[in-house]
N, C-alpha and C positions, 0 to 999 in steps of 0.2 A: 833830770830823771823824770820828774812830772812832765816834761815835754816829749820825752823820745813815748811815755806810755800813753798821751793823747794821740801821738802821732801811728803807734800801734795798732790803736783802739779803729781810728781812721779806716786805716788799710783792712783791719778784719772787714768792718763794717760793708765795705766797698766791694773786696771779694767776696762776701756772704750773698748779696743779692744776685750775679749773674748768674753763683751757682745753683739758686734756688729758681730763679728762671729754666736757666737749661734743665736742673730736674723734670720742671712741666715741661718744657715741650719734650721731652721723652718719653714723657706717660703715655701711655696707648690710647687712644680715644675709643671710648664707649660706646659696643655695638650698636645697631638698628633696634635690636630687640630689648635691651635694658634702655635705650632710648626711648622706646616707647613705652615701656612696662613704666615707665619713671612720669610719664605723663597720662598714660591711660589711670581712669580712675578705677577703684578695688570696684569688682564686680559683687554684685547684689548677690544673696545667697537663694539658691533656688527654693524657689515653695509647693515646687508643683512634685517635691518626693520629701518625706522627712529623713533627717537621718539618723542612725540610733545615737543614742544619748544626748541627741540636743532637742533643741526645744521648736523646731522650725514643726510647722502646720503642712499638712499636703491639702493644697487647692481643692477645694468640692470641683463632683464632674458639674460640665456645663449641664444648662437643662434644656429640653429638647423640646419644643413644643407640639404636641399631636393636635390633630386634626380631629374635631368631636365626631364619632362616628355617628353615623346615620342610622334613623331608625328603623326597624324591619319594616318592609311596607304590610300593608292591613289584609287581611283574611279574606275569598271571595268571597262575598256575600250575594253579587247577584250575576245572573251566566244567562248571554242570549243566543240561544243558538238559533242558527238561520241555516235551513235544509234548502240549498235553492234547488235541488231535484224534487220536493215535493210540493217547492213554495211555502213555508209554512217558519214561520216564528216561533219558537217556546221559551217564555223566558221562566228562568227557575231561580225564587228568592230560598236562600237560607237552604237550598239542593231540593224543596219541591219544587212543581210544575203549579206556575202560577196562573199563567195565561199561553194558549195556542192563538195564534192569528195566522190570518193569510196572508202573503205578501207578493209584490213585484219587482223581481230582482231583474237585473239586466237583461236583454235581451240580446240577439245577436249581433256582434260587432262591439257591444259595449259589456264586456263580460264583467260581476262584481267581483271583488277581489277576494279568494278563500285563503283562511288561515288563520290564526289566534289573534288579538287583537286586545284595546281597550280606547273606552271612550277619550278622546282630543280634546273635543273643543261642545259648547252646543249653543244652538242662537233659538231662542223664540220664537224668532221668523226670520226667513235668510232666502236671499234670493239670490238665485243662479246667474253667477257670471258667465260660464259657459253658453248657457241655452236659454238668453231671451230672456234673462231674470226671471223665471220661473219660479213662484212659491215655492218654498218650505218650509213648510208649520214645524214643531216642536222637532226639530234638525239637532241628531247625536252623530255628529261626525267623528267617526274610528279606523278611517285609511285615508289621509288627502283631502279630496273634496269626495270622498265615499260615504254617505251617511244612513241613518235610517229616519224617514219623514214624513209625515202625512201627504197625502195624493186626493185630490177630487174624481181622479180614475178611479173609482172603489169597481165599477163592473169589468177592471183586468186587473185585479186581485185575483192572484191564484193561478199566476202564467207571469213568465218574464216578458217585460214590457217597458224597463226603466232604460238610462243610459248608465245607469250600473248602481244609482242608489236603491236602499230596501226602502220601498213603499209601502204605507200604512194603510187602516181609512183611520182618518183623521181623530177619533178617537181615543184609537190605539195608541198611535201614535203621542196622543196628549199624556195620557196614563204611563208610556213608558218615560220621556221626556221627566216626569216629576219620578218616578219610581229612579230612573237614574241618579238624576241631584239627591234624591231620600237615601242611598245607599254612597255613592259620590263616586267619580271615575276611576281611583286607585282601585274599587274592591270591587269592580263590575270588572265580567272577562266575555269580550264579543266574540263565537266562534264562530265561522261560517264556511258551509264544505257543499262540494257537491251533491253530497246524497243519492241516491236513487228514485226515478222517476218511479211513480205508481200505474201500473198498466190496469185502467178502466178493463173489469171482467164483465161480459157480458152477464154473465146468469153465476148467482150463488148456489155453492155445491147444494146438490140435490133437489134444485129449483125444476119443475118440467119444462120440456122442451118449448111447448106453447108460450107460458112464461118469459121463458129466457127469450123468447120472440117478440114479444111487447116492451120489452122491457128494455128492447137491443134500440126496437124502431122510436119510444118516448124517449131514448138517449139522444138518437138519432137529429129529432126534432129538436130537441132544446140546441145539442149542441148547433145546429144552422141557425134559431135564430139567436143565440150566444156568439156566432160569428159575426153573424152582421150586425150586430150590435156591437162587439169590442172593436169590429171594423171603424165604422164608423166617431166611435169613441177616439180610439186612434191617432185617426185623421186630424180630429179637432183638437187633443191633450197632446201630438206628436212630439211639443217643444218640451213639455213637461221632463223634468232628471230624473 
C-alpha cells in the first residue's frame, strides 16, 4: 500500500507540471500599452496648475526683463536761426534774442541746407577736406560737413559767398562755439530757411525828393567800391568753405 501511494503521488506530481506549463502558454500576452505603462515611470504631478484639495503650488509666471526706458531729452534752451534771405544770424538763449550777426551762407551752386536741425559734432579748429584744407575756427557742425565758422572774409559778410557753410567774423563765431558747449547739443535747435531778401529802398517815406537823390547816388558809390573790394577779396579767399 505505501508503494502503490508513492507511486500515485509520482504520477500527480508529473501530470501537474505540463499542465501548469500549458496554462502559460495560453495566457494572452500583454499589450503594447500595459507593456509599456509597466515600464514607463509614474509621471511627476504638474505644478504649473494646482489642484483643488491638494497641496501642489502653481509655478510663478516667468519674469520678463524690460529695457530701462530712456530719458526725456532736455528743454531747448538755445535756437540759431539763420535767415539766409537776409543773411543774418539771431541766436536766442532761454527765447530772448541774444545776439544778431551777419553771415555767409552759400552761394550759388553750393546751396546751405534749410530745415530743423541740431548741433553733430564741433572741433576748435577743423580744416576742410573738401577745399584745400581751409580753416575753421570754432566749427558747429549740424548737416554733414555743413557747419557754422569763423571766415577771415568778414568784408562778404552779408551776402552768400560760402560753399554752403554759415560764415562768421571770427568773433562771433568764438562766442557761439562756447555758448553751444554752455547750453550742450541736445538742448540747442539750429533753424535755417530761406527767408526773404530785403529790397534796398532808395529814400525813406517822406524823405524829399533831392534827398532820396543823394542818398540813391552815396549808395551807389559805396556799393561800387564794396564790389571791387568783395571782388577782389574773392579771388583770394575763393578756396575758403
Amino acid at each position: 500500500m505505501r508503494m502503490l501511494g508513492l507511486a500515485v503521488a509520482l504520477a500527480m506530481g508529473l501530470i501537474g507540471r505540463p499542465l501548469g506549463a500549458q496554462d502559460a502558454a495560453q495566457e494572452p500576452p500583454p499589450s503594447p500599452a500595459a507593456a509599456t505603462a509597466a515600464v514607463r515611470p509614474a509621471q511627476p504631478v504638474a505644478r504649473t496648475m494646482a489642484g483643488i484639495g491638494s497641496d501642489v503650488i502653481a509655478a510663478p509666471p516667468p519674469v520678463i526683463a524690460l529695457a530701462p526706458a530712456r530719458p526725456p531729452p532736455p528743454p531747448i534752451t538755445l535756437v540759431l536761426n539763420a535767415d539766409l534771405g537776409a543773411q543774418r544770424l539771431t541766436v536766442l538763449e532761454n527765447g530772448k534774442t541774444k545776439f544778431t550777426w551777419a553771415i555767409s551762407s552759400g552761394r550759388r551752386g553750393f546751396a546751405t541746407p534749410t530745415g530743423t536741425f541740431q548741433p553733430q559734432w564741433a572741433a576748435k579748429i577743423w580744416y576742410s577736406r573738401q577745399y584745400e584744407y581751409a580753416a575753421m575756427p570754432n566749427a558747429v557742425f549740424f548737416h554733414r560737413g555743413t557747419a557754422f565758422h569763423g571766415t577771415s572774409a568778414v568784408g562778404l559778410l552779408g551776402q552768400p559767398a560760402s560753399h554752403g557753410c554759415v560764415r562768421l567774423a571770427p568773433g562771433n563765431a568764438a562766442a557761439l562755439f562756447k555758448l553751444v558747449h554752455k547750453h550742450g547739443f541736445a538742448a540747442t535747435k539750429v533753424v535755417v530757411h530761406g527767408g526773404s531778401r530785403r529790397q534796398p529802398s532808395l529814400a525813406r517815406r517822406g524823405a524829399r525828393p533831392e534827398m532820396a537823390s543823394e542818398m540813391a547816388s552815396a549808395r551807389a558809390e559805396r556799393g561800387e567800391r564794396a564790389r571791387v573790394s568783395r571782388a577782389a577779396q574773392r579771388r583770394a579767399l575763393d578756396w575758403e568753405d
